[in-house]
One Martini backbone bead per residue (centre of mass of N, CA, C, O) as a GRO file, in nm:
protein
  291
    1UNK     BB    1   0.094   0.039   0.025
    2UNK     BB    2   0.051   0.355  -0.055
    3UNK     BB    3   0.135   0.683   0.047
    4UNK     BB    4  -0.150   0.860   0.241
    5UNK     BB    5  -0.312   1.163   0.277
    6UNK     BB    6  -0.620   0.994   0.191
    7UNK     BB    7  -0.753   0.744   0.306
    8UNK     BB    8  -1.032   0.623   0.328
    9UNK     BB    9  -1.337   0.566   0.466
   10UNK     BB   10  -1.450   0.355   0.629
   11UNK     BB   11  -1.736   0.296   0.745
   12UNK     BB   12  -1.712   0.266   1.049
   13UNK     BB   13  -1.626   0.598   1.028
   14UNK     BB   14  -1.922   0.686   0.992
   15UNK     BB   15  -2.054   0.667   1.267
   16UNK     BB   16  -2.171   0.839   1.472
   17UNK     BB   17  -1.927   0.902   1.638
   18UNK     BB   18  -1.761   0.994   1.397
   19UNK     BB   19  -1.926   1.241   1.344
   20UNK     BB   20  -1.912   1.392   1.581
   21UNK     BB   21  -1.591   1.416   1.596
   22UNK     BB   22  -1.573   1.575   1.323
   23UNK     BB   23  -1.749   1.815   1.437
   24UNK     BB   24  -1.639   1.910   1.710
   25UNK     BB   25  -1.434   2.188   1.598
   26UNK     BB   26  -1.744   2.373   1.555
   27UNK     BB   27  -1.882   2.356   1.783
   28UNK     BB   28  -2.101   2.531   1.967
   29UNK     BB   29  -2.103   2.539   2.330
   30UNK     BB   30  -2.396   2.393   2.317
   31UNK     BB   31  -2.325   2.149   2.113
   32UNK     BB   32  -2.082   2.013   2.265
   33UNK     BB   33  -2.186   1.942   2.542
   34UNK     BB   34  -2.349   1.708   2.378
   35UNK     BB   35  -2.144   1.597   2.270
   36UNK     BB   36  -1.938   1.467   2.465
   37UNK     BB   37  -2.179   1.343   2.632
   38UNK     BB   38  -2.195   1.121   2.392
   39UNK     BB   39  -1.910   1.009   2.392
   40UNK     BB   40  -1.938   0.916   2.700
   41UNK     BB   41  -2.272   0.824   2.642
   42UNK     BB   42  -2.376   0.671   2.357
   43UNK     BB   43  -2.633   0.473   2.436
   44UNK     BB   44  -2.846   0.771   2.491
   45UNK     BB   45  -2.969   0.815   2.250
   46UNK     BB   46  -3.127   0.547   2.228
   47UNK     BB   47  -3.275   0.605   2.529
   48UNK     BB   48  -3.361   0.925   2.429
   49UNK     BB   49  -3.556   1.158   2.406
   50UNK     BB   50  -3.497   1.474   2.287
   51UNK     BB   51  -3.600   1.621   2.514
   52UNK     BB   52  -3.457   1.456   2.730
   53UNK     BB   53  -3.162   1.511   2.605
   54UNK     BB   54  -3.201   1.849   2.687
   55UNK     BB   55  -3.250   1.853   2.986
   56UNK     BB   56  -2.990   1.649   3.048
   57UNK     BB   57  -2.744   1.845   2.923
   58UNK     BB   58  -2.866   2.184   2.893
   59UNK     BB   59  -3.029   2.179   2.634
   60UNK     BB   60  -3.197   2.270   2.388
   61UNK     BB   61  -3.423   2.150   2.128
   62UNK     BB   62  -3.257   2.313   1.914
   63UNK     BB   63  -3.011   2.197   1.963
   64UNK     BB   64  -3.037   1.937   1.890
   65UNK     BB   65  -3.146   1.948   1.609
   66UNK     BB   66  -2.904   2.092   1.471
   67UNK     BB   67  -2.692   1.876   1.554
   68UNK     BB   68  -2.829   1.621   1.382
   69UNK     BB   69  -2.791   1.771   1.143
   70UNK     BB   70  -2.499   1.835   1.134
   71UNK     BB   71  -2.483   1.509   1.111
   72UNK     BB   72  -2.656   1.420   0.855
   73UNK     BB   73  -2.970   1.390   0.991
   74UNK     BB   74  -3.251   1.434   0.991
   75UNK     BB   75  -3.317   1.359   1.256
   76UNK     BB   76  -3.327   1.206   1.547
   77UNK     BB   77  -3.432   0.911   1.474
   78UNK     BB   78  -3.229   0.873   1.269
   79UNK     BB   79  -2.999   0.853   1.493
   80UNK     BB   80  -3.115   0.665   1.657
   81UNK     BB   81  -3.126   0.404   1.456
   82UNK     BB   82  -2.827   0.443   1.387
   83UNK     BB   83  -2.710   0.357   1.672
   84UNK     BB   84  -2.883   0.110   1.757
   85UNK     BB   85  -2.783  -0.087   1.466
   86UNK     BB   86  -2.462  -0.053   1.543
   87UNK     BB   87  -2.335  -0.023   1.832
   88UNK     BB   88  -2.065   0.138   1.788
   89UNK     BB   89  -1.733   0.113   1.774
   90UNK     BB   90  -1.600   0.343   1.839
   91UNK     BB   91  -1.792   0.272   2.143
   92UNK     BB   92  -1.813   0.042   2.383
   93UNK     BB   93  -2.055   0.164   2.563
   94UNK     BB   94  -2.286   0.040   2.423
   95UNK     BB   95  -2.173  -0.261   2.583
   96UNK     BB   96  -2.231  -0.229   2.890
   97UNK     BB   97  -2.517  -0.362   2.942
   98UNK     BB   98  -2.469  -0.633   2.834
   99UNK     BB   99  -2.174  -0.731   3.023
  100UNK     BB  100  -2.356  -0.668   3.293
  101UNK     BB  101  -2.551  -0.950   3.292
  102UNK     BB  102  -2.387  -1.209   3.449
  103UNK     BB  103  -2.233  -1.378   3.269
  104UNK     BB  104  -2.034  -1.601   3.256
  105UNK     BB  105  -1.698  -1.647   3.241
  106UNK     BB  106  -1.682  -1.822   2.983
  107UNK     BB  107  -1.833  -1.642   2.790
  108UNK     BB  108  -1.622  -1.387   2.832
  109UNK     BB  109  -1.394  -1.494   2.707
  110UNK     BB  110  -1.503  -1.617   2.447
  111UNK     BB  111  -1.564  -1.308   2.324
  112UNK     BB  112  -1.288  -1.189   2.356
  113UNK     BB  113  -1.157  -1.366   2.175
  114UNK     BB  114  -1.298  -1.301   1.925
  115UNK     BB  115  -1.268  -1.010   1.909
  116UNK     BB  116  -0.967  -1.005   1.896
  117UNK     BB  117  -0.919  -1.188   1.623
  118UNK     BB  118  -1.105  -0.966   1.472
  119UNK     BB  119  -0.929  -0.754   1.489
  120UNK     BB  120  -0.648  -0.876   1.390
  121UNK     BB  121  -0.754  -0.922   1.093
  122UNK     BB  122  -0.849  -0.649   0.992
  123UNK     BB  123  -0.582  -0.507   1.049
  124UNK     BB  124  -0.377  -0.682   0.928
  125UNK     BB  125  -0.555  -0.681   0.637
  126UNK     BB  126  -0.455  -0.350   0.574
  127UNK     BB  127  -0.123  -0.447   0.600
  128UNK     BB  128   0.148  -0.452   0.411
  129UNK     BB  129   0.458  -0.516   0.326
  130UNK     BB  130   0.537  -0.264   0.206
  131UNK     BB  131   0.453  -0.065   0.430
  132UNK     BB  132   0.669  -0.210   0.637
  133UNK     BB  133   0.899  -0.113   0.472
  134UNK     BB  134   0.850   0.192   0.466
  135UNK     BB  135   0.867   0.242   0.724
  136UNK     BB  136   1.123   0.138   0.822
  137UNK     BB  137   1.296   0.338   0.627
  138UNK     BB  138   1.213   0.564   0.775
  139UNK     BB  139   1.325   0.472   1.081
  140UNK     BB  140   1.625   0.443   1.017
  141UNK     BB  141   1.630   0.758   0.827
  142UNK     BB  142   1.638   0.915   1.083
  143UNK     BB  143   1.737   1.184   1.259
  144UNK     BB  144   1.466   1.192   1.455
  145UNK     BB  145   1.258   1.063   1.717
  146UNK     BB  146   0.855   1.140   1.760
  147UNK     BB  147   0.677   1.043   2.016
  148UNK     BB  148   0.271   1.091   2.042
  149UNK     BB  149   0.090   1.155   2.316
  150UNK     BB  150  -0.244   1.110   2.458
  151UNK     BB  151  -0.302   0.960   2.747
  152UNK     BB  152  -0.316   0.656   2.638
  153UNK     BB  153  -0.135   0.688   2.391
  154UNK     BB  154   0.127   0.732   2.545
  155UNK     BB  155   0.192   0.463   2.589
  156UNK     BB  156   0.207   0.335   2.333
  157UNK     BB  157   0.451   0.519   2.253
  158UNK     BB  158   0.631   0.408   2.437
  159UNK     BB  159   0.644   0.132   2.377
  160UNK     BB  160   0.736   0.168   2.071
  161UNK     BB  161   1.000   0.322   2.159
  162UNK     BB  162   1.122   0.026   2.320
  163UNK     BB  163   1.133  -0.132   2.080
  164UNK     BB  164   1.309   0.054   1.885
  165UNK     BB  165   1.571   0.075   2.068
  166UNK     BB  166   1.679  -0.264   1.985
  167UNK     BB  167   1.786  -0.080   1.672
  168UNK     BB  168   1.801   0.221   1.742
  169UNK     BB  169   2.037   0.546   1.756
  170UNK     BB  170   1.853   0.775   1.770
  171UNK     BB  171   1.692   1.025   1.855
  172UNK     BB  172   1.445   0.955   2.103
  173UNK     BB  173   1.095   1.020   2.188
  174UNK     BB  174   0.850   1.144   2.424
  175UNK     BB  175   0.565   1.366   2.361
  176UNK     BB  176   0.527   1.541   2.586
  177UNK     BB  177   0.605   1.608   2.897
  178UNK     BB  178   0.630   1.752   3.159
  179UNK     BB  179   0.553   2.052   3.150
  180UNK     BB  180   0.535   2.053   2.833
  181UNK     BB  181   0.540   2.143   2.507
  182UNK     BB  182   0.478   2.106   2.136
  183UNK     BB  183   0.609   2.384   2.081
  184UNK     BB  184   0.909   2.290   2.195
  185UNK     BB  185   0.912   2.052   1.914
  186UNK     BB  186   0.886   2.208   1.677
  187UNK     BB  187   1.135   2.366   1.689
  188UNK     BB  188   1.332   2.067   1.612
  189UNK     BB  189   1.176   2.007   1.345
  190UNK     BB  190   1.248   1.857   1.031
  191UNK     BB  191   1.435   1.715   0.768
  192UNK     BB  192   1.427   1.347   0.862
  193UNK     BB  193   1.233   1.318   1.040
  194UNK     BB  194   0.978   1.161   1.276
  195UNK     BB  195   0.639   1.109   1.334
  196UNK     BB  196   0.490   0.949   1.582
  197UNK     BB  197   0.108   0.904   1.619
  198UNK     BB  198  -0.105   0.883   1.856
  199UNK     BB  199  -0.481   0.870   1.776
  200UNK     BB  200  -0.682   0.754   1.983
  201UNK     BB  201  -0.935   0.757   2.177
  202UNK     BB  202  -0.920   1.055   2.308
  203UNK     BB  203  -0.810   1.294   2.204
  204UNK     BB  204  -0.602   1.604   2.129
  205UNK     BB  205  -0.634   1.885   1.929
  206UNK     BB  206  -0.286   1.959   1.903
  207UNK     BB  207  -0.231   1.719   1.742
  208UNK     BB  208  -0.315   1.782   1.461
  209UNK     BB  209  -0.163   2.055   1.424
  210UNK     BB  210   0.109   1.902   1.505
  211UNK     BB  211   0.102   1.761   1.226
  212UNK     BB  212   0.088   2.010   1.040
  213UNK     BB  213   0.348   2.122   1.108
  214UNK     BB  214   0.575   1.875   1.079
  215UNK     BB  215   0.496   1.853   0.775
  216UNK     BB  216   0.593   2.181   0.680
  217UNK     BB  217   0.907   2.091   0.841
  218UNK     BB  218   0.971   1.798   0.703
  219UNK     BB  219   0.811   1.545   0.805
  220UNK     BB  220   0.717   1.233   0.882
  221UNK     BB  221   0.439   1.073   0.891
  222UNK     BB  222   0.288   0.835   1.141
  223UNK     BB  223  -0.074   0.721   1.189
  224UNK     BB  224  -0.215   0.576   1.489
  225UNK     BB  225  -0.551   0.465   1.478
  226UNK     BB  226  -0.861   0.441   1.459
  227UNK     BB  227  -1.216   0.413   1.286
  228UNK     BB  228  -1.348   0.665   1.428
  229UNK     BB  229  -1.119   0.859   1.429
  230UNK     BB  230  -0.977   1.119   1.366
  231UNK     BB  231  -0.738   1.244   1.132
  232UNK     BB  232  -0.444   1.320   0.987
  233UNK     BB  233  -0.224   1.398   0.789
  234UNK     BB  234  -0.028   1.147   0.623
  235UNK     BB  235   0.184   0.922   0.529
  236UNK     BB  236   0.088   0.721   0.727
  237UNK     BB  237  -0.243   0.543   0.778
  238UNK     BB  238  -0.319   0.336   1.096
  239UNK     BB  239  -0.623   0.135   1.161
  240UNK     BB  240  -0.706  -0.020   1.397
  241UNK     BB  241  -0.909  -0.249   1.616
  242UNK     BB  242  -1.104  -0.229   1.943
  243UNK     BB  243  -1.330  -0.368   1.995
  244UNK     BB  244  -1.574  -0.465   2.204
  245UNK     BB  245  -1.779  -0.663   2.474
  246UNK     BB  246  -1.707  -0.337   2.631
  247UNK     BB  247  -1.620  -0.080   2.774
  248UNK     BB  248  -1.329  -0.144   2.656
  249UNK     BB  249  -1.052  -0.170   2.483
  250UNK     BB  250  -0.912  -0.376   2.234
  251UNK     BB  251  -0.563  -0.362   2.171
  252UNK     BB  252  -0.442  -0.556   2.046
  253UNK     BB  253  -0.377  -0.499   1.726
  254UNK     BB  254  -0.195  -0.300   1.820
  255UNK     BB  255   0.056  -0.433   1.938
  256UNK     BB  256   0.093  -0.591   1.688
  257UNK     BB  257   0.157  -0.350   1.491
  258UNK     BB  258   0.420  -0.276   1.656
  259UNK     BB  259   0.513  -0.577   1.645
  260UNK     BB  260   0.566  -0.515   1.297
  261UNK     BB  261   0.731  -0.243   1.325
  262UNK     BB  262   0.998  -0.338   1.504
  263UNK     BB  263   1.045  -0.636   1.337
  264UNK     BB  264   1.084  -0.464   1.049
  265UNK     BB  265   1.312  -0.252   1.163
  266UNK     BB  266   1.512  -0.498   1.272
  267UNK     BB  267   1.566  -0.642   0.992
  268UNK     BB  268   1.656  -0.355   0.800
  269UNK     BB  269   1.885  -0.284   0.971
  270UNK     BB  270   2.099  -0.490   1.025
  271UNK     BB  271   2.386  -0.494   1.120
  272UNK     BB  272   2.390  -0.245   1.312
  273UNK     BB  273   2.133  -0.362   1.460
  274UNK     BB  274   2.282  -0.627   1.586
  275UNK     BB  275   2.512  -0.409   1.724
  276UNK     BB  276   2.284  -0.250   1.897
  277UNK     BB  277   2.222  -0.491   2.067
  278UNK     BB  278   2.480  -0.610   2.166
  279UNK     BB  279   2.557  -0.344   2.333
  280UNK     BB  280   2.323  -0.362   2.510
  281UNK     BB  281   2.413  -0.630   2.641
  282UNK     BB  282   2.657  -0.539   2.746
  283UNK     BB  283   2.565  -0.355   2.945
  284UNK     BB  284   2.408  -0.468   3.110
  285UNK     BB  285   2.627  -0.668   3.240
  286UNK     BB  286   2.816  -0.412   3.310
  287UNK     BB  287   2.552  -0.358   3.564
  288UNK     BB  288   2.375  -0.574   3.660
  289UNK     BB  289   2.027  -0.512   3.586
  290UNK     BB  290   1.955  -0.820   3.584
  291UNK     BB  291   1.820  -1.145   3.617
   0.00000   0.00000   0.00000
């Protein structure tokens, strides 16, 4: 697959809750309070009338009418059922009511491990061997990575930079740290850098900014997101399957794709890689801090 920073949007970034996510940088103080809510708690929507939902919220009748019509949807009906008959892959919430009525406990293993099988599937089969061997490529010859992330997505990035370390010897980093700002790494990003952004959900609006600004300091991106979140453009763009049958999402297919993209920078890594593994494991040895 060649890097695309447009690559089409699958259905089901399309569902209700990925409409909210892209509505949301425009909308105004009183429909965005709505939409939060929506985020918060998706599968409210399917269970409440208009007027119900605008009460809970605290804002007018005229003001959901507005939102649900902003979102593409004739009526407010109209997006009930669009909730209620897709379960929104976007937000496992959706699943939360179901997962708590107490089935036993083979069955709830039993449904995770299919669920999760079906991530690493769907996801896997979107990501060429070309697109890993071009990303490997990308992180080899970079002059320093930075890796993007916020609140979940931060471990994340620690990870695949983790990862990565085991073959890559330039200046590498997860960002913002403690108490900085984005835009003082901004300042240090050129061309020949790479920055990968995890950007599942719920990220933060200045992730987006922030990679628009690094693509026109020419440094290549590589952005890392569900099917339901919005992306920033990027030169790869790679959206993992998170469904859950319950409230949390489920991550395994994310871990895989990390473990595809560092074991394919380690092979094509080659003498360096395996140099720069051994001066590790000889360090590690001369300071005596494994068991």
């Amino acid at each position: 697959m060649n890097p695309s920073p447009s690559a089409p949007e699958t259905a089901e970034a399309q569902s209700f809750i990925a409409r909210v996510r892209a509505a949301l940088p425009q909308l105004p103080p009183s429909e965005r309070r709505l939409a939060e809510f929506l985020l918060d708690f998706p599968g409210n929507l399917s269970s409440y009338a208009a007027a119900e939902m605008a009460k809970l919220t605290g804002v007018s009748n005229a003001t959901v009418t507005r939102f649900i019509q902003r979102l593409g949807y004739e009526g407010y009906e109209d997006a009930r059922r669009h909730a209620r008959a897709q379960g929104d892959n976007g937000s496992p919430l959706f699943l939360a009511a179901a997962s708590a009525q107490g089935r036993p406990t083979e069955d709830v293993i039993a449904t995770h491990l299919r669920q999760a099988s079906e991530n690493l599937a769907v996801t896997i089969g979107q990501i060429s061997a070309q697109q890993l061997e071009d990303i490997a490529t990308a992180l080899i010859g970079a002059r320093q990575l930075f890796f993007v992330g916020y609140r979940q997505n931060r471990n994340f990035a620690a990870y695949l930079r983790w990862q990565l370390l085991q073959a890559l010897e330039m200046p590498s980093q997860v960002i913002p740290g403690a108490g900085e700002t984005l835009g003082e790494y901004a300042a240090q990003i050129g061309a020949h850098d790479v920055v990968v952004i995890f950007a599942l959900r719920r990220s933060v609006r200045v992730v987006s900014e922030f990679a628009r600004q690094a693509r026109l300091l020419g440094a290549r991106l590589i952005c890392i997101t569900d099917h339901a979140s919005p992306a920033p453009e990027a030169d790869w763009l790679l959206r993992v399957q998170t469904s859950a049958p319950g409230p949390l999402d489920n991550h395994t297919a994310l871990f895989m794709l990390c473990h595809l993209i560092a074991t394919a920078t380690l092979q094509q890594s080659g003498q360096p890689g395996r140099r720069h593994m051994a001066a590790i494991e000889t360090s590690h040895d001369a300071l005596d801090e494994m068991l």
